[in-house]
Each structure stands twice: as structure tokens, then as C-alpha cells.
C-alpha positions in Angstrom: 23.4 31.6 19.3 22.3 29.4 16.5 20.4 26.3 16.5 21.0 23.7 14.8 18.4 21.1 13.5 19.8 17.6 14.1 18.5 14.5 12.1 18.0 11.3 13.9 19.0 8.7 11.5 16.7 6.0 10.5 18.3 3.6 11.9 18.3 4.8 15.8 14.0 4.6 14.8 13.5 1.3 13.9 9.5 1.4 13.7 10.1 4.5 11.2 13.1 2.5 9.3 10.1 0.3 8.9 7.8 1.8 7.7 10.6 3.5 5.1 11.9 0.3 4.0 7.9 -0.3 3.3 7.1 2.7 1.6 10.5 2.8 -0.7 9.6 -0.8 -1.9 6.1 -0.4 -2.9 6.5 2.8 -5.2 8.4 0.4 -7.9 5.9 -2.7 -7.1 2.5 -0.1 -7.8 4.2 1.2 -11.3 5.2 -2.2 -12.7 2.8 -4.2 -11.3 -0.2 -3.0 -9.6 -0.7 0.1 -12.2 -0.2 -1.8 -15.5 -4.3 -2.8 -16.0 -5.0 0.4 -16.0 -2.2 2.3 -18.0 -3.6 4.4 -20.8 -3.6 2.6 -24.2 -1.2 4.9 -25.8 1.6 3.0 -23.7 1.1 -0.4 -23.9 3.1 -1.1 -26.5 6.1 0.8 -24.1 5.1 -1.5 -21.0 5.1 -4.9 -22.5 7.7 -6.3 -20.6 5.8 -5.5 -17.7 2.4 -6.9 -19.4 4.3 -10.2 -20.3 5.0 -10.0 -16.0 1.7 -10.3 -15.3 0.8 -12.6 -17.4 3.4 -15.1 -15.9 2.3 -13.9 -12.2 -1.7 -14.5 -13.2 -0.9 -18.0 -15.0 1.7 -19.0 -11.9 -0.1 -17.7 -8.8 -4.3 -18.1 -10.3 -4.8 -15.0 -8.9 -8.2 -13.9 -10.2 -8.2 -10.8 -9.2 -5.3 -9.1 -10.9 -6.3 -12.0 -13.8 -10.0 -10.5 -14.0 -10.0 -7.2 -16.4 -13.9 -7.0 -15.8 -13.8 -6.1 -11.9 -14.0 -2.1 -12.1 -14.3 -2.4 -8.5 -10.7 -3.5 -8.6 -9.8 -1.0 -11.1 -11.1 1.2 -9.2 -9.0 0.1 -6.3 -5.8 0.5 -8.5 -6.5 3.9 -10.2 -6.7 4.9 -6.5 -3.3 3.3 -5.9 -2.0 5.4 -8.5 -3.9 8.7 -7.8 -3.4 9.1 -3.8 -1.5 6.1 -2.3 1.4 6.5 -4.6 1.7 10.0 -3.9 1.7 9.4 -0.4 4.3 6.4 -0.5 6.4 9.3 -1.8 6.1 11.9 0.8 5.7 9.1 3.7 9.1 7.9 2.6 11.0 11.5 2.3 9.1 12.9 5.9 9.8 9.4 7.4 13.5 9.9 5.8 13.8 13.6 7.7 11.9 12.9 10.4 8.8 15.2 9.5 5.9 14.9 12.0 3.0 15.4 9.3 4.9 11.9 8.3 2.0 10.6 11.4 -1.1 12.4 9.4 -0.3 10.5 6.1 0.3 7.8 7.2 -2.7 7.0 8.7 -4.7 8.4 6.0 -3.1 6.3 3.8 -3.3 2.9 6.1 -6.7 3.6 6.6 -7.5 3.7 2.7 -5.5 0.7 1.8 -7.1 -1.8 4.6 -10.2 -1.1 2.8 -9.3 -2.0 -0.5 -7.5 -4.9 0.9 -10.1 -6.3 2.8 -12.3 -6.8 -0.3 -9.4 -9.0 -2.2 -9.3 -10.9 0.8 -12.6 -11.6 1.2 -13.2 -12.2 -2.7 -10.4 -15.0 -2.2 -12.1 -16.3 1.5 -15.7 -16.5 0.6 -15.5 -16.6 -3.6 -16.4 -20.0 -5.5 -14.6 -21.3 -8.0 -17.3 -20.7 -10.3 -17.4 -17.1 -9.7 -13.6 -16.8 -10.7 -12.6 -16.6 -14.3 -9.0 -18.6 -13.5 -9.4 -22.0 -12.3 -8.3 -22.3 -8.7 -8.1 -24.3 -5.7 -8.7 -23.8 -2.1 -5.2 -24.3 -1.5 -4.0 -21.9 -3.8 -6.9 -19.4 -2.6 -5.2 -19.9 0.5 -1.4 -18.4 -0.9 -2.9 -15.9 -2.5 -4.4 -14.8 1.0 -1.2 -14.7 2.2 0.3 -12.9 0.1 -2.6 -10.2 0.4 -2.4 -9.8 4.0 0.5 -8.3 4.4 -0.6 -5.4 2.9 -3.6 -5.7 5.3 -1.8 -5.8 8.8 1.5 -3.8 8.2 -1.0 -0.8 7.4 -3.0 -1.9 10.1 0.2 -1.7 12.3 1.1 1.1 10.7 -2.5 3.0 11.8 -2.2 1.8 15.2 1.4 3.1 15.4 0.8 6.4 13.5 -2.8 7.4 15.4 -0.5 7.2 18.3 1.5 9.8 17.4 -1.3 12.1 15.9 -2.6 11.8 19.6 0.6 12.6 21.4 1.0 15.5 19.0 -2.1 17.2 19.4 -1.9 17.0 23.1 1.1 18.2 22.7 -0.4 20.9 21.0 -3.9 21.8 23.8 -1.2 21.5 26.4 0.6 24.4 25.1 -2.1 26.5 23.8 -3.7 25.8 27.4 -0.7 27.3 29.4 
């Protein structure tokens, strides 16, 4: 007798469909957007469209974060991006995709990373004075930009809680068997 391996669609798991959806959009968002300070020189001349992009998203939005080249703890915060989040968005999106179990692991390794290097954006907006920013900006539009920071703080934060969950239930899935 054969067995056959069955796929649950994405759709019939709509907390993984989520997380997929999430995952698939932020790989093109981190290479032209999040990833261009810190390209090697010898492309910038290739990536100027994508320069030009955040130039209009700095000068629209005042955000002084992705406006302030002299942050290397930021910098820091997007060579990570590119060196192990993007990575995982890539697995996370093909195991969530087939239904792969180490999906769980992943996932909360890489939720866990990003809340804390979102935290500190969020608090450089909350608690930062105008004089410490090299971009003019006002409390209102310190405000936006918080908002449009913190999803990236609580769907990964959501996405720990949901993940660790499963981690559990899998390794007492495991004891339980290895007890018997």
C-alpha cells in the first residue's frame, strides 16, 4: 500500500495564508527599499530608481530614520534584514507554502529578531526630539510614522505567540511519543 502525502492548501489555513501573504510581500519591500542604504557602492549607479524612491519616501513621510545615513545602529538593523530575515522570509514563505512544520521554528526566530529592531524605531520616534532628528518633523507626523512601524511590531508579535504555540504542541508531541 502507498501513501500518499496530501497538501492542505493555504487557503483551508487561514492563520498560515497569513503569515504567507506577509512573508511573500516583504521579500520585494527589504530589496528595494529597506536594503538600498546599505547596498555596496559598486551598484548604486544600477539602483537609482530605487535611491530616487527613497528620497521621495524620506522628503514625503520625514522619516528620520531611514533619512539618517549616520545611525549604524540602524544599519546595522538593515544589514541584518538582509543577512538572516530575508533568508528566512524565503524559507517561511515556501514551508508555510507546503505545510513544513520547521515553518513554527523560523518563524519565531525570526519574530523574535525583528520586534527588537522594531522596538528601537519606535521608540526613537516616541521619545526622540525634534532637535535630535536631522529631518524637520512634527509630533503629528512622528505619530504616522509610528503607525506605520508597528505593524511590523505586532504581526511578528502575533506571529511569535502563534508559532511558540506550535513549537510547544510539537515537542510534546514529540516526549509523548518517545515516552510510550
Amino acid at each position: 500500500m502507498t501513501t500518499s502525502s496530501h497538501r492542505v492548501p493555504l487557503t483551508a489555513r487561514p492563520k498560515d495564508l497569513a503569515m504567507f501573504v506577509y512573508f511573500v510581500a516583504h521579500i520585494p519591500l527589504t530589496l528595494l527599499m529597506d536594503l538600498v542604504p546599505v547596498y555596496p557602492w559598486f551598484i548604486q549607479t544600477f539602483i537609482k530608481p530605487l535611491r530616487d524612491f527613497l528620497v521621495w519616501y524620506v522628503a514625503t513621510f520625514k522619516d528620520p530614520i531611514m533619512g539618517n545615513p549616520d545611525m549604524m545602529w540602524f544599519k546595522t538593523f538593515l544589514r541584518m534584514e538582509g543577512l538572516i530575515q530575508l533568508p528566512i522570509f524565503i524559507y517561511s514563505a515556501w514551508a508555510l507554502y507546503n505545510n513544513k512544520r520547521s515553518a513554527a521554528l523560523w518563524i519565531c526566530v525570526y519574530s523574535a529578531h525583528v520586534i527588537t529592531t522594531v522596538l528601537p524605531c519606535i521608540e526613537t520616534l516616541a521619545m526622540g526630539k525634534p532637535s535630535h532628528f536631522p529631518i524637520a518633523i512634527s509630533d503629528n507626523q512622528k505619530t504616522l510614522l509610528m503607525c506605520m512601524y508597528s505593524p511590523w511590531l505586532f504581526f511578528p508579535l502575533w506571529m511569535l505567540y502563534e508559532c511558540f504555540g506550535r513549537v510547544r504542541s510539537y515537542e510534546q508531541g514529540i516526549s509523548t511519543k518517545k515516552t510510550k
